[in-house]
C-alpha positions in Angstrom: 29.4 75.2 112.6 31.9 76.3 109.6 30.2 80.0 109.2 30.7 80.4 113.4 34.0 79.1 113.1 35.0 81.9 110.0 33.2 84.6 112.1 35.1 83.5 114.9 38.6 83.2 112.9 37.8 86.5 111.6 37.1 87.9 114.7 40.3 86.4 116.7 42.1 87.5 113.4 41.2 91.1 113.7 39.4 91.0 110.0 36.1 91.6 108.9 33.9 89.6 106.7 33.6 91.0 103.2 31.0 93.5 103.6 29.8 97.1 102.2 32.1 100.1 103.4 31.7 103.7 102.9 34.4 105.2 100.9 35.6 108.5 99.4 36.5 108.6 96.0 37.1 111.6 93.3 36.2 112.4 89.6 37.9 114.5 87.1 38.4 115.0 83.4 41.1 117.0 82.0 38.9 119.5 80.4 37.0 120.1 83.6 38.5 122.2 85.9 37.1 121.0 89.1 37.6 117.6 90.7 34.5 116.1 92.7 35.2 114.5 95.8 32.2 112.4 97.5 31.1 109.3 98.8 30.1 105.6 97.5 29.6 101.8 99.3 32.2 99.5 98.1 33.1 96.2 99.3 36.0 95.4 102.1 36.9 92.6 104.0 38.2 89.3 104.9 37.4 86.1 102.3 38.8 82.4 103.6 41.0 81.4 101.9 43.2 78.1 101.1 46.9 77.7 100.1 47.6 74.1 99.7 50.5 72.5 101.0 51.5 70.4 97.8 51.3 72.8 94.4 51.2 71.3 90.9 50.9 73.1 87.7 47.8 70.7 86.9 45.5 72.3 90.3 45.2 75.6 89.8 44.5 77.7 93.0 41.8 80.4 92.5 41.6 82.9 95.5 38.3 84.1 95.7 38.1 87.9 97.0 35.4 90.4 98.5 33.7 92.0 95.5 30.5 93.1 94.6 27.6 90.9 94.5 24.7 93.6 92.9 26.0 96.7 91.9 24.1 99.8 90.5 25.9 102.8 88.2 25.7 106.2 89.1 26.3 109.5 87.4 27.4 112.8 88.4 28.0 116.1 86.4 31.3 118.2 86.6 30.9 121.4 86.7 32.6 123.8 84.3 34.1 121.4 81.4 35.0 122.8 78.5 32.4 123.1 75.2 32.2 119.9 73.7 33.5 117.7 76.9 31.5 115.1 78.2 31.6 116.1 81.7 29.1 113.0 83.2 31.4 110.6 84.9 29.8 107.0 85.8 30.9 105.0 88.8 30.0 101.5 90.5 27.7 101.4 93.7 27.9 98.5 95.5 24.6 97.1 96.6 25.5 93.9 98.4 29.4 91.9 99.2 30.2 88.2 98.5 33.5 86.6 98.6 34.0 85.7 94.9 36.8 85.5 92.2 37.6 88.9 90.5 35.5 89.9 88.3 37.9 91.8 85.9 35.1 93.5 83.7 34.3 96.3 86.8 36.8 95.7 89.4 39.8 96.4 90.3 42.1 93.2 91.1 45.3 94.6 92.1 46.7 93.4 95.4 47.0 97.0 96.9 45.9 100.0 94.7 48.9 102.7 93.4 47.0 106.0 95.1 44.3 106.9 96.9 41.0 106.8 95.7 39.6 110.5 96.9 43.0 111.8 95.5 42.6 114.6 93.3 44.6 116.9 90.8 42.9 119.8 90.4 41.2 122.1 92.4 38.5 120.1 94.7 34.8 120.3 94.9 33.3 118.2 98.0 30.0 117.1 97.8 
């Protein structure tokens, strides 16, 4: 009954579950000339969460956000970088969602990110 009840509040909410979402996102180095656009799976969407009514210092409240469950790495090569430049940039792939607390060591835990992730300096390369 409680999982139909958070797909429904979801659902009435307008939010999806956490879940895997395709998502544009760019690489560069400064001693590559190109940036490299192109697409990964991340994880979006809605985690239930809890704010109780009474706060002490002595109950910590831990919100538990949508983040990667099994991730893999990935690498791609830049073209053109400069002799001596590595110019292989790693990035997470997300393999499966679950509502969890941050994981700090590979994710980003920001309430809203500063810039777009496909957001590029330099000249852009689509892949």
């Amino acid at each position: 009954i409680s999982l139909v009840l958070v797909t429904y509040l979801s659902a009435v909410q307008g939010r999806l579950p956490c879940h895997l979402v395709n998502a544009t996102i760019s690489a560069e180095k400064d001693q590559c000339p190109v940036c490299i656009t192109f697409t990964t799976t991340i994880c979006s969407g809605h985690c239930w969460a809890k704010d109780p009514v009474y706060k002490t210092a002595l109950a910590a409240v831990k919100q538990k956000i949508c983040t990667y469950k099994d991730i893999r790495y990935d690498t791609i090569k830049l073209p053109d970088c400069l002799p001596g430049t590595d110019p292989f940039f790693t990035y997470p792939v997300a393999l499966s969602c679950d509502c969890d607390l941050c994981k700090m060591d590979y994710s980003d835990c920001t309430v809203e990110s500063s810039s777009e992730p496909d957001v590029c300096v330099k000249s852009r390369l689509d892949m």
